[in-house]
C-alpha positions as CSV (number, residue, x, y, z in Angstrom):
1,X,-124.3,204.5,149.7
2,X,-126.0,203.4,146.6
3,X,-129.3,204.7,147.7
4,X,-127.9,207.9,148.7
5,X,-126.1,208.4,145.3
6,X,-129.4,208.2,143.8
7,X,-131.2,210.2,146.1
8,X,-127.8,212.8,144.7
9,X,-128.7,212.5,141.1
10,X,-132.2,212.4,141.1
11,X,-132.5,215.5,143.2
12,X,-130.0,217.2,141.3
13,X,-131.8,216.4,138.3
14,X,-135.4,217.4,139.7
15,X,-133.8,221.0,140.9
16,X,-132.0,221.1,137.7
17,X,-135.7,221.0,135.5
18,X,-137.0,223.4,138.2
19,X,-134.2,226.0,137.4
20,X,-134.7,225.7,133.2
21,X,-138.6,226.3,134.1
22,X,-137.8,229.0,136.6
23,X,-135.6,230.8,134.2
24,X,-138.3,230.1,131.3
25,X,-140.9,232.0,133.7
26,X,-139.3,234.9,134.9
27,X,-138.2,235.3,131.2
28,X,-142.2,234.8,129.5
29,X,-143.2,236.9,132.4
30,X,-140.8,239.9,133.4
31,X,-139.0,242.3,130.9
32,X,-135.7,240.9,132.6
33,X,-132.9,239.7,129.9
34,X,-132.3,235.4,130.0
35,X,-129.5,236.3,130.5
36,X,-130.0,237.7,134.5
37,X,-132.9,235.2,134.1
38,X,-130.7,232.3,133.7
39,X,-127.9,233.6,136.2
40,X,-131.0,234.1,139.1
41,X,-132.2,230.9,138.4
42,X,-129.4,229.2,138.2
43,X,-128.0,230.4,141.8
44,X,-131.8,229.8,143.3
45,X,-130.7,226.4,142.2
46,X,-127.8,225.7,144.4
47,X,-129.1,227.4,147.2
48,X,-132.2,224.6,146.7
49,X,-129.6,221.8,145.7
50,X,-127.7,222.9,149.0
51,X,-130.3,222.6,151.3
52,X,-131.7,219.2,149.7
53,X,-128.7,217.6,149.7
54,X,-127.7,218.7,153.4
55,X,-131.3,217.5,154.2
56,X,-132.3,214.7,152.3
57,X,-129.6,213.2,150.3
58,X,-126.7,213.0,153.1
59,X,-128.7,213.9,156.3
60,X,-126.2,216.5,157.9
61,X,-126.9,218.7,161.0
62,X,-124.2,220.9,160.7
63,X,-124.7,224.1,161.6
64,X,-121.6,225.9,159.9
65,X,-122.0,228.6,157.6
66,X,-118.7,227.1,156.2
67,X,-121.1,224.2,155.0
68,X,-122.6,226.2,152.6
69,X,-119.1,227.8,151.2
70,X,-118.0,224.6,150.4
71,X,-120.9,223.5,148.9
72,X,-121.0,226.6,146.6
73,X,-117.4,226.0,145.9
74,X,-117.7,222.4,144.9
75,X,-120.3,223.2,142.7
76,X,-119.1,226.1,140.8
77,X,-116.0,224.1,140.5
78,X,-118.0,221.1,139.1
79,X,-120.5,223.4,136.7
80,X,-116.7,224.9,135.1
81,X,-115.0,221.4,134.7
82,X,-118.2,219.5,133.1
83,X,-118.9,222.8,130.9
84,X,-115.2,222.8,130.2
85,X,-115.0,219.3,129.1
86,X,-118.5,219.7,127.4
87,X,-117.1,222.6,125.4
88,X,-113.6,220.5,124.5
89,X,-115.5,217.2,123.4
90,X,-118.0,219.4,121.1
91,X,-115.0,221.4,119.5
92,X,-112.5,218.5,118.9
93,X,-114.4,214.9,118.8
94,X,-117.6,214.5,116.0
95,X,-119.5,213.0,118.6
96,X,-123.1,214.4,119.1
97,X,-123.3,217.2,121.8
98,X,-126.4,215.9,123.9
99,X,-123.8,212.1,123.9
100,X,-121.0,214.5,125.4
101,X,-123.4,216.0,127.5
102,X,-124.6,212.6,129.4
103,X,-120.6,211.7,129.1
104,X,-118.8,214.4,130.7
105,X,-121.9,214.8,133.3
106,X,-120.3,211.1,134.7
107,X,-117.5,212.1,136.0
108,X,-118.8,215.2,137.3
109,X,-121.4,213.7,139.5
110,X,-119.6,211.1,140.6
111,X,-116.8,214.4,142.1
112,X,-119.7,215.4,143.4
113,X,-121.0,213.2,145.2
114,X,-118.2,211.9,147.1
115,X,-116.4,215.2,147.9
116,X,-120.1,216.5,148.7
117,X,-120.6,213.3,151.2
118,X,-116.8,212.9,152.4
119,X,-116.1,216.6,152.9
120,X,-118.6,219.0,153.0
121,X,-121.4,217.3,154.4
122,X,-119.1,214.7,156.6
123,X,-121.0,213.2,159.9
C-alpha cells in the first residue's frame, strides 16, 4: 500500500506541474483569457490523473464509465475542501500561506487516496 500511495502523490504531483505549464502555454501562446486557460488545463488534468491512477497507481480494469464519474466527483470534492480549508487557514491563523498549503494538502490526499483505491478503483 505504501508504494502505491506514493505512486498516488508523485503522479498527482507530476500531472499537477504539467497543468501549471499547460495553462502557462496556451496562455504565452493563444489570445485565450488564464482564466479559460487555467479551467482547460485544469480539467485536461483529471482526465490525465484519471487515467494514471486507474493505470499505474491502483491497476484497475474496470471498464465502467461510472469509474470515471466517481473519479471526477472525488476530485472536485477534494480540490473544494483543500481550497476551502486553504482559504480558512490564510484568513483566520498568521501562519504563512505556502505552510497552509503543504498542511491542508495532508488530509486531502490522504481522502484521496483511500476512497480513490477502496471505492472508485476497487478490484
Amino acid at each position: 500500500m505504501v508504494k502505491s500511495f506514493i505512486r498516488y502523490c508523485v503522479g498527482g504531483s507530476l500531472i499537477y506541474w504539467l497543468q501549471i505549464f499547460f495553462a502557462a502555454t496556451l496562455i504565452e501562446l493563444s489570445d485565450l483569457d488564464y482564466h479559460y486557460a487555467l479551467l482547460i488545463a485544469l480539467i485536461s488534468g483529471w482526465f490525465l490523473t484519471y487515467y494514471y491512477h486507474k493505470y499505474v497507481t491502483f491497476g484497475s480494469n474496470s471498464k465502467s464509465k461510472k469509474t470515471a464519474l466517481y473519479f471526477m466527483l472525488v476530485m472536485i470534492s477534494i480540490y473544494v475542501g483543500w481550497y476551502g480549508l486553504s482559504f480558512i487557514l490564510e484568513r483566520y491563523t498568521s501562519i504563512h500561506y505556502f505552510i497552509i498549503t503543504i498542511i491542508s494538502s495532508i488530509p486531502f490526499s490522504l481522502a484521496g487516496f483511500f476512497i480513490n483505491k477502496y471505492y472508485v478503483f476497487k478490484k
